[in-house]
C-alpha positions in Angstrom: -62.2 -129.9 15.5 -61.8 -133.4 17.3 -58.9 -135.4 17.5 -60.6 -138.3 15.4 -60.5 -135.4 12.7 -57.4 -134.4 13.0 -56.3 -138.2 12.1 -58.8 -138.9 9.6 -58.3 -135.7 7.4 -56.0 -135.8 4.8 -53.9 -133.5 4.2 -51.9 -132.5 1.3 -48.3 -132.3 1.8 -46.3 -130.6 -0.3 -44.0 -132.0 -2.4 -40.8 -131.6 -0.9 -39.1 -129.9 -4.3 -42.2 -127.2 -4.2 -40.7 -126.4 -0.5 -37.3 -125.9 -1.6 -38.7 -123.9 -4.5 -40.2 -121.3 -2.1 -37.6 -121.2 0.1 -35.6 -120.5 -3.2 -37.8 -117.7 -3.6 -37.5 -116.1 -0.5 -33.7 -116.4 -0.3 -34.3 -114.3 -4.4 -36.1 -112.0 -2.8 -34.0 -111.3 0.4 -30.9 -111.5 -1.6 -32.4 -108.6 -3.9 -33.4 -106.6 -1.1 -29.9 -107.2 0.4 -28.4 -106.1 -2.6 -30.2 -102.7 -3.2 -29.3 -101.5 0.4 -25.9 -102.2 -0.5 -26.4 -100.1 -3.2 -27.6 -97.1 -1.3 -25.5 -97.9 1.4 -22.3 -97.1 -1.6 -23.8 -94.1 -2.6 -24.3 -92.3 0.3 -20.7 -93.6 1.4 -19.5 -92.0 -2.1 -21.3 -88.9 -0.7 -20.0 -89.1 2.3 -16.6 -89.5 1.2 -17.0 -86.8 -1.4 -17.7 -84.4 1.6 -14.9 -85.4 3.7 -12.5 -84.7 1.2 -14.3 -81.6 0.7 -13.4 -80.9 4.1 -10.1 -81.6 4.6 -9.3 -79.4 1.2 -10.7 -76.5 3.3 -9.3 -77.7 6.6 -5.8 -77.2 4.9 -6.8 -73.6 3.3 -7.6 -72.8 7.3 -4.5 -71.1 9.2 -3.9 -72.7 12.6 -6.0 -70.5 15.5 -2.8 -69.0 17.0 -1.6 -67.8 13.4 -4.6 -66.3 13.5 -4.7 -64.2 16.4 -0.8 -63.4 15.8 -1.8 -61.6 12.4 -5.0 -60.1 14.3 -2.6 -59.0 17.0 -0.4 -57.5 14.0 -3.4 -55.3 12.5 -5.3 -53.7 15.5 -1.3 -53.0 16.0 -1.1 -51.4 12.4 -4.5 -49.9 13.4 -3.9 -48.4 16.8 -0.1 -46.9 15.5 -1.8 -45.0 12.3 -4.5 -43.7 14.5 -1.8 -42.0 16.9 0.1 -40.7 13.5 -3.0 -38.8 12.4 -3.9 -37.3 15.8 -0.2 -36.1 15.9 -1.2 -33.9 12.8 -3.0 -30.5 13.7 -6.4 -30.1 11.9 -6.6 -28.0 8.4 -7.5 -24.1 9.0 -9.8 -22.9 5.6 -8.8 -19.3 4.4 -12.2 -17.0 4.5 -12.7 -18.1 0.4 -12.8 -21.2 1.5 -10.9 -22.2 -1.0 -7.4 -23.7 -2.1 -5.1 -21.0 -2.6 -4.9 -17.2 -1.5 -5.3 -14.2 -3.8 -2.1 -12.9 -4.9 -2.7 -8.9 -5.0 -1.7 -7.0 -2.3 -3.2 -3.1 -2.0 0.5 -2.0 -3.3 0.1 -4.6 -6.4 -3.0 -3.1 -7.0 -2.1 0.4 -7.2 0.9 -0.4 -8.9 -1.6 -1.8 -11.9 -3.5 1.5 -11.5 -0.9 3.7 -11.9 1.3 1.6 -15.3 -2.4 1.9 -16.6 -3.1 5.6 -16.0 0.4 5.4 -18.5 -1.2 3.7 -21.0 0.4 0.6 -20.4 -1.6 -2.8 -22.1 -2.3 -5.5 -20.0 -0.1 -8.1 -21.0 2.4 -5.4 -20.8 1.9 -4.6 -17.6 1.2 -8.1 -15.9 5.4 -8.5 -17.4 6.3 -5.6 -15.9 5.1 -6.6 -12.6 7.3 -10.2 -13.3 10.2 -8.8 -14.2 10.7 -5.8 -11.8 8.3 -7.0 -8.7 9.1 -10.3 -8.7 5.3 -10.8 -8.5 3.8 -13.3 -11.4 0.1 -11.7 -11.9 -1.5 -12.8 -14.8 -3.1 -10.4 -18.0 -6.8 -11.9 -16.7 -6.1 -10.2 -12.8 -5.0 -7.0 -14.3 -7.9 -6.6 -16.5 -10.5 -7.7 -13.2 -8.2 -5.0 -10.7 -8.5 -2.5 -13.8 -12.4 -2.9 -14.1 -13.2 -3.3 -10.1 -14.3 -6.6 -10.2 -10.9 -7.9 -8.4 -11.9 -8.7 -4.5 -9.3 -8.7 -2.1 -9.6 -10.8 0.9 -6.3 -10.7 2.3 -5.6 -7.6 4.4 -1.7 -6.9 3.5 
């Protein structure tokens, strides 16, 4: 393109209403865009602040570090004084039954049943004769088992 062509060529300028009207339309459009990243901008502040306050709810559940070891201190204290309780306590020896309690005829109880039965005592009669003159509470069910042979006698008195 010459020079001559460059004067010579008419151009159409713009009116100079239909430039303000574009620029009118940009400014719209940046104004809009503006506006929206305020928007998102607002809600992730809400979000943010929503988080914060989360935070310092939970910050003031929280005990202070020091109260914290003070009451750990306290426990493994609890901890290490029950400990040395139960190792003062001497372990549990089982009888030979192995279970809770021991039987309660004797080999002089048990010939005592034989001979009130070899009288003809009952018993009931003779498990309250053994009460009342022993001192020894037997009950009808033991004499019947020392009668028949099926008592077992672990103790050795």
């Amino acid at each position: 393109m010459s020079i001559w062509d460059i004067f010579t060529k008419k151009e159409k300028t713009p009116h100079p209403f239909e430039e303000l009207i574009e620029e009118n339309k940009t400014l719209r459009t940046l104004l809009e865009i503006e506006r929206t990243y305020r928007r998102e901008a607002n809600g992730k502040n809400e979000e943010l602040s929503a988080r914060i306050n989360e935070l310092d709810k939970r910050l003031l559940e929280c005990i202070p570090m020091n109260e914290h070891n003070r009451i750990l201190h306290l426990v493994r204290e609890d901890y290490e004084r029950r400990v040395t309780e139960i190792k003062k306590h001497p372990v549990r020896v089982h009888n030979e039954r192995g279970a809770g309690r021991k039987r309660i005829a004797s080999k002089g109880i048990i010939s005592r049943v034989h001979e009130l039965h070899g009288k003809g005592l009952s018993q009931a009669k003779i498990a309250s004769l053994l009460a009342d003159e022993d001192g020894v509470k037997i009950s009808r069910t033991v004499v019947g088992e020392i009668i028949r042979g099926e008592y077992i006698q672990f103790d050795k008195k």
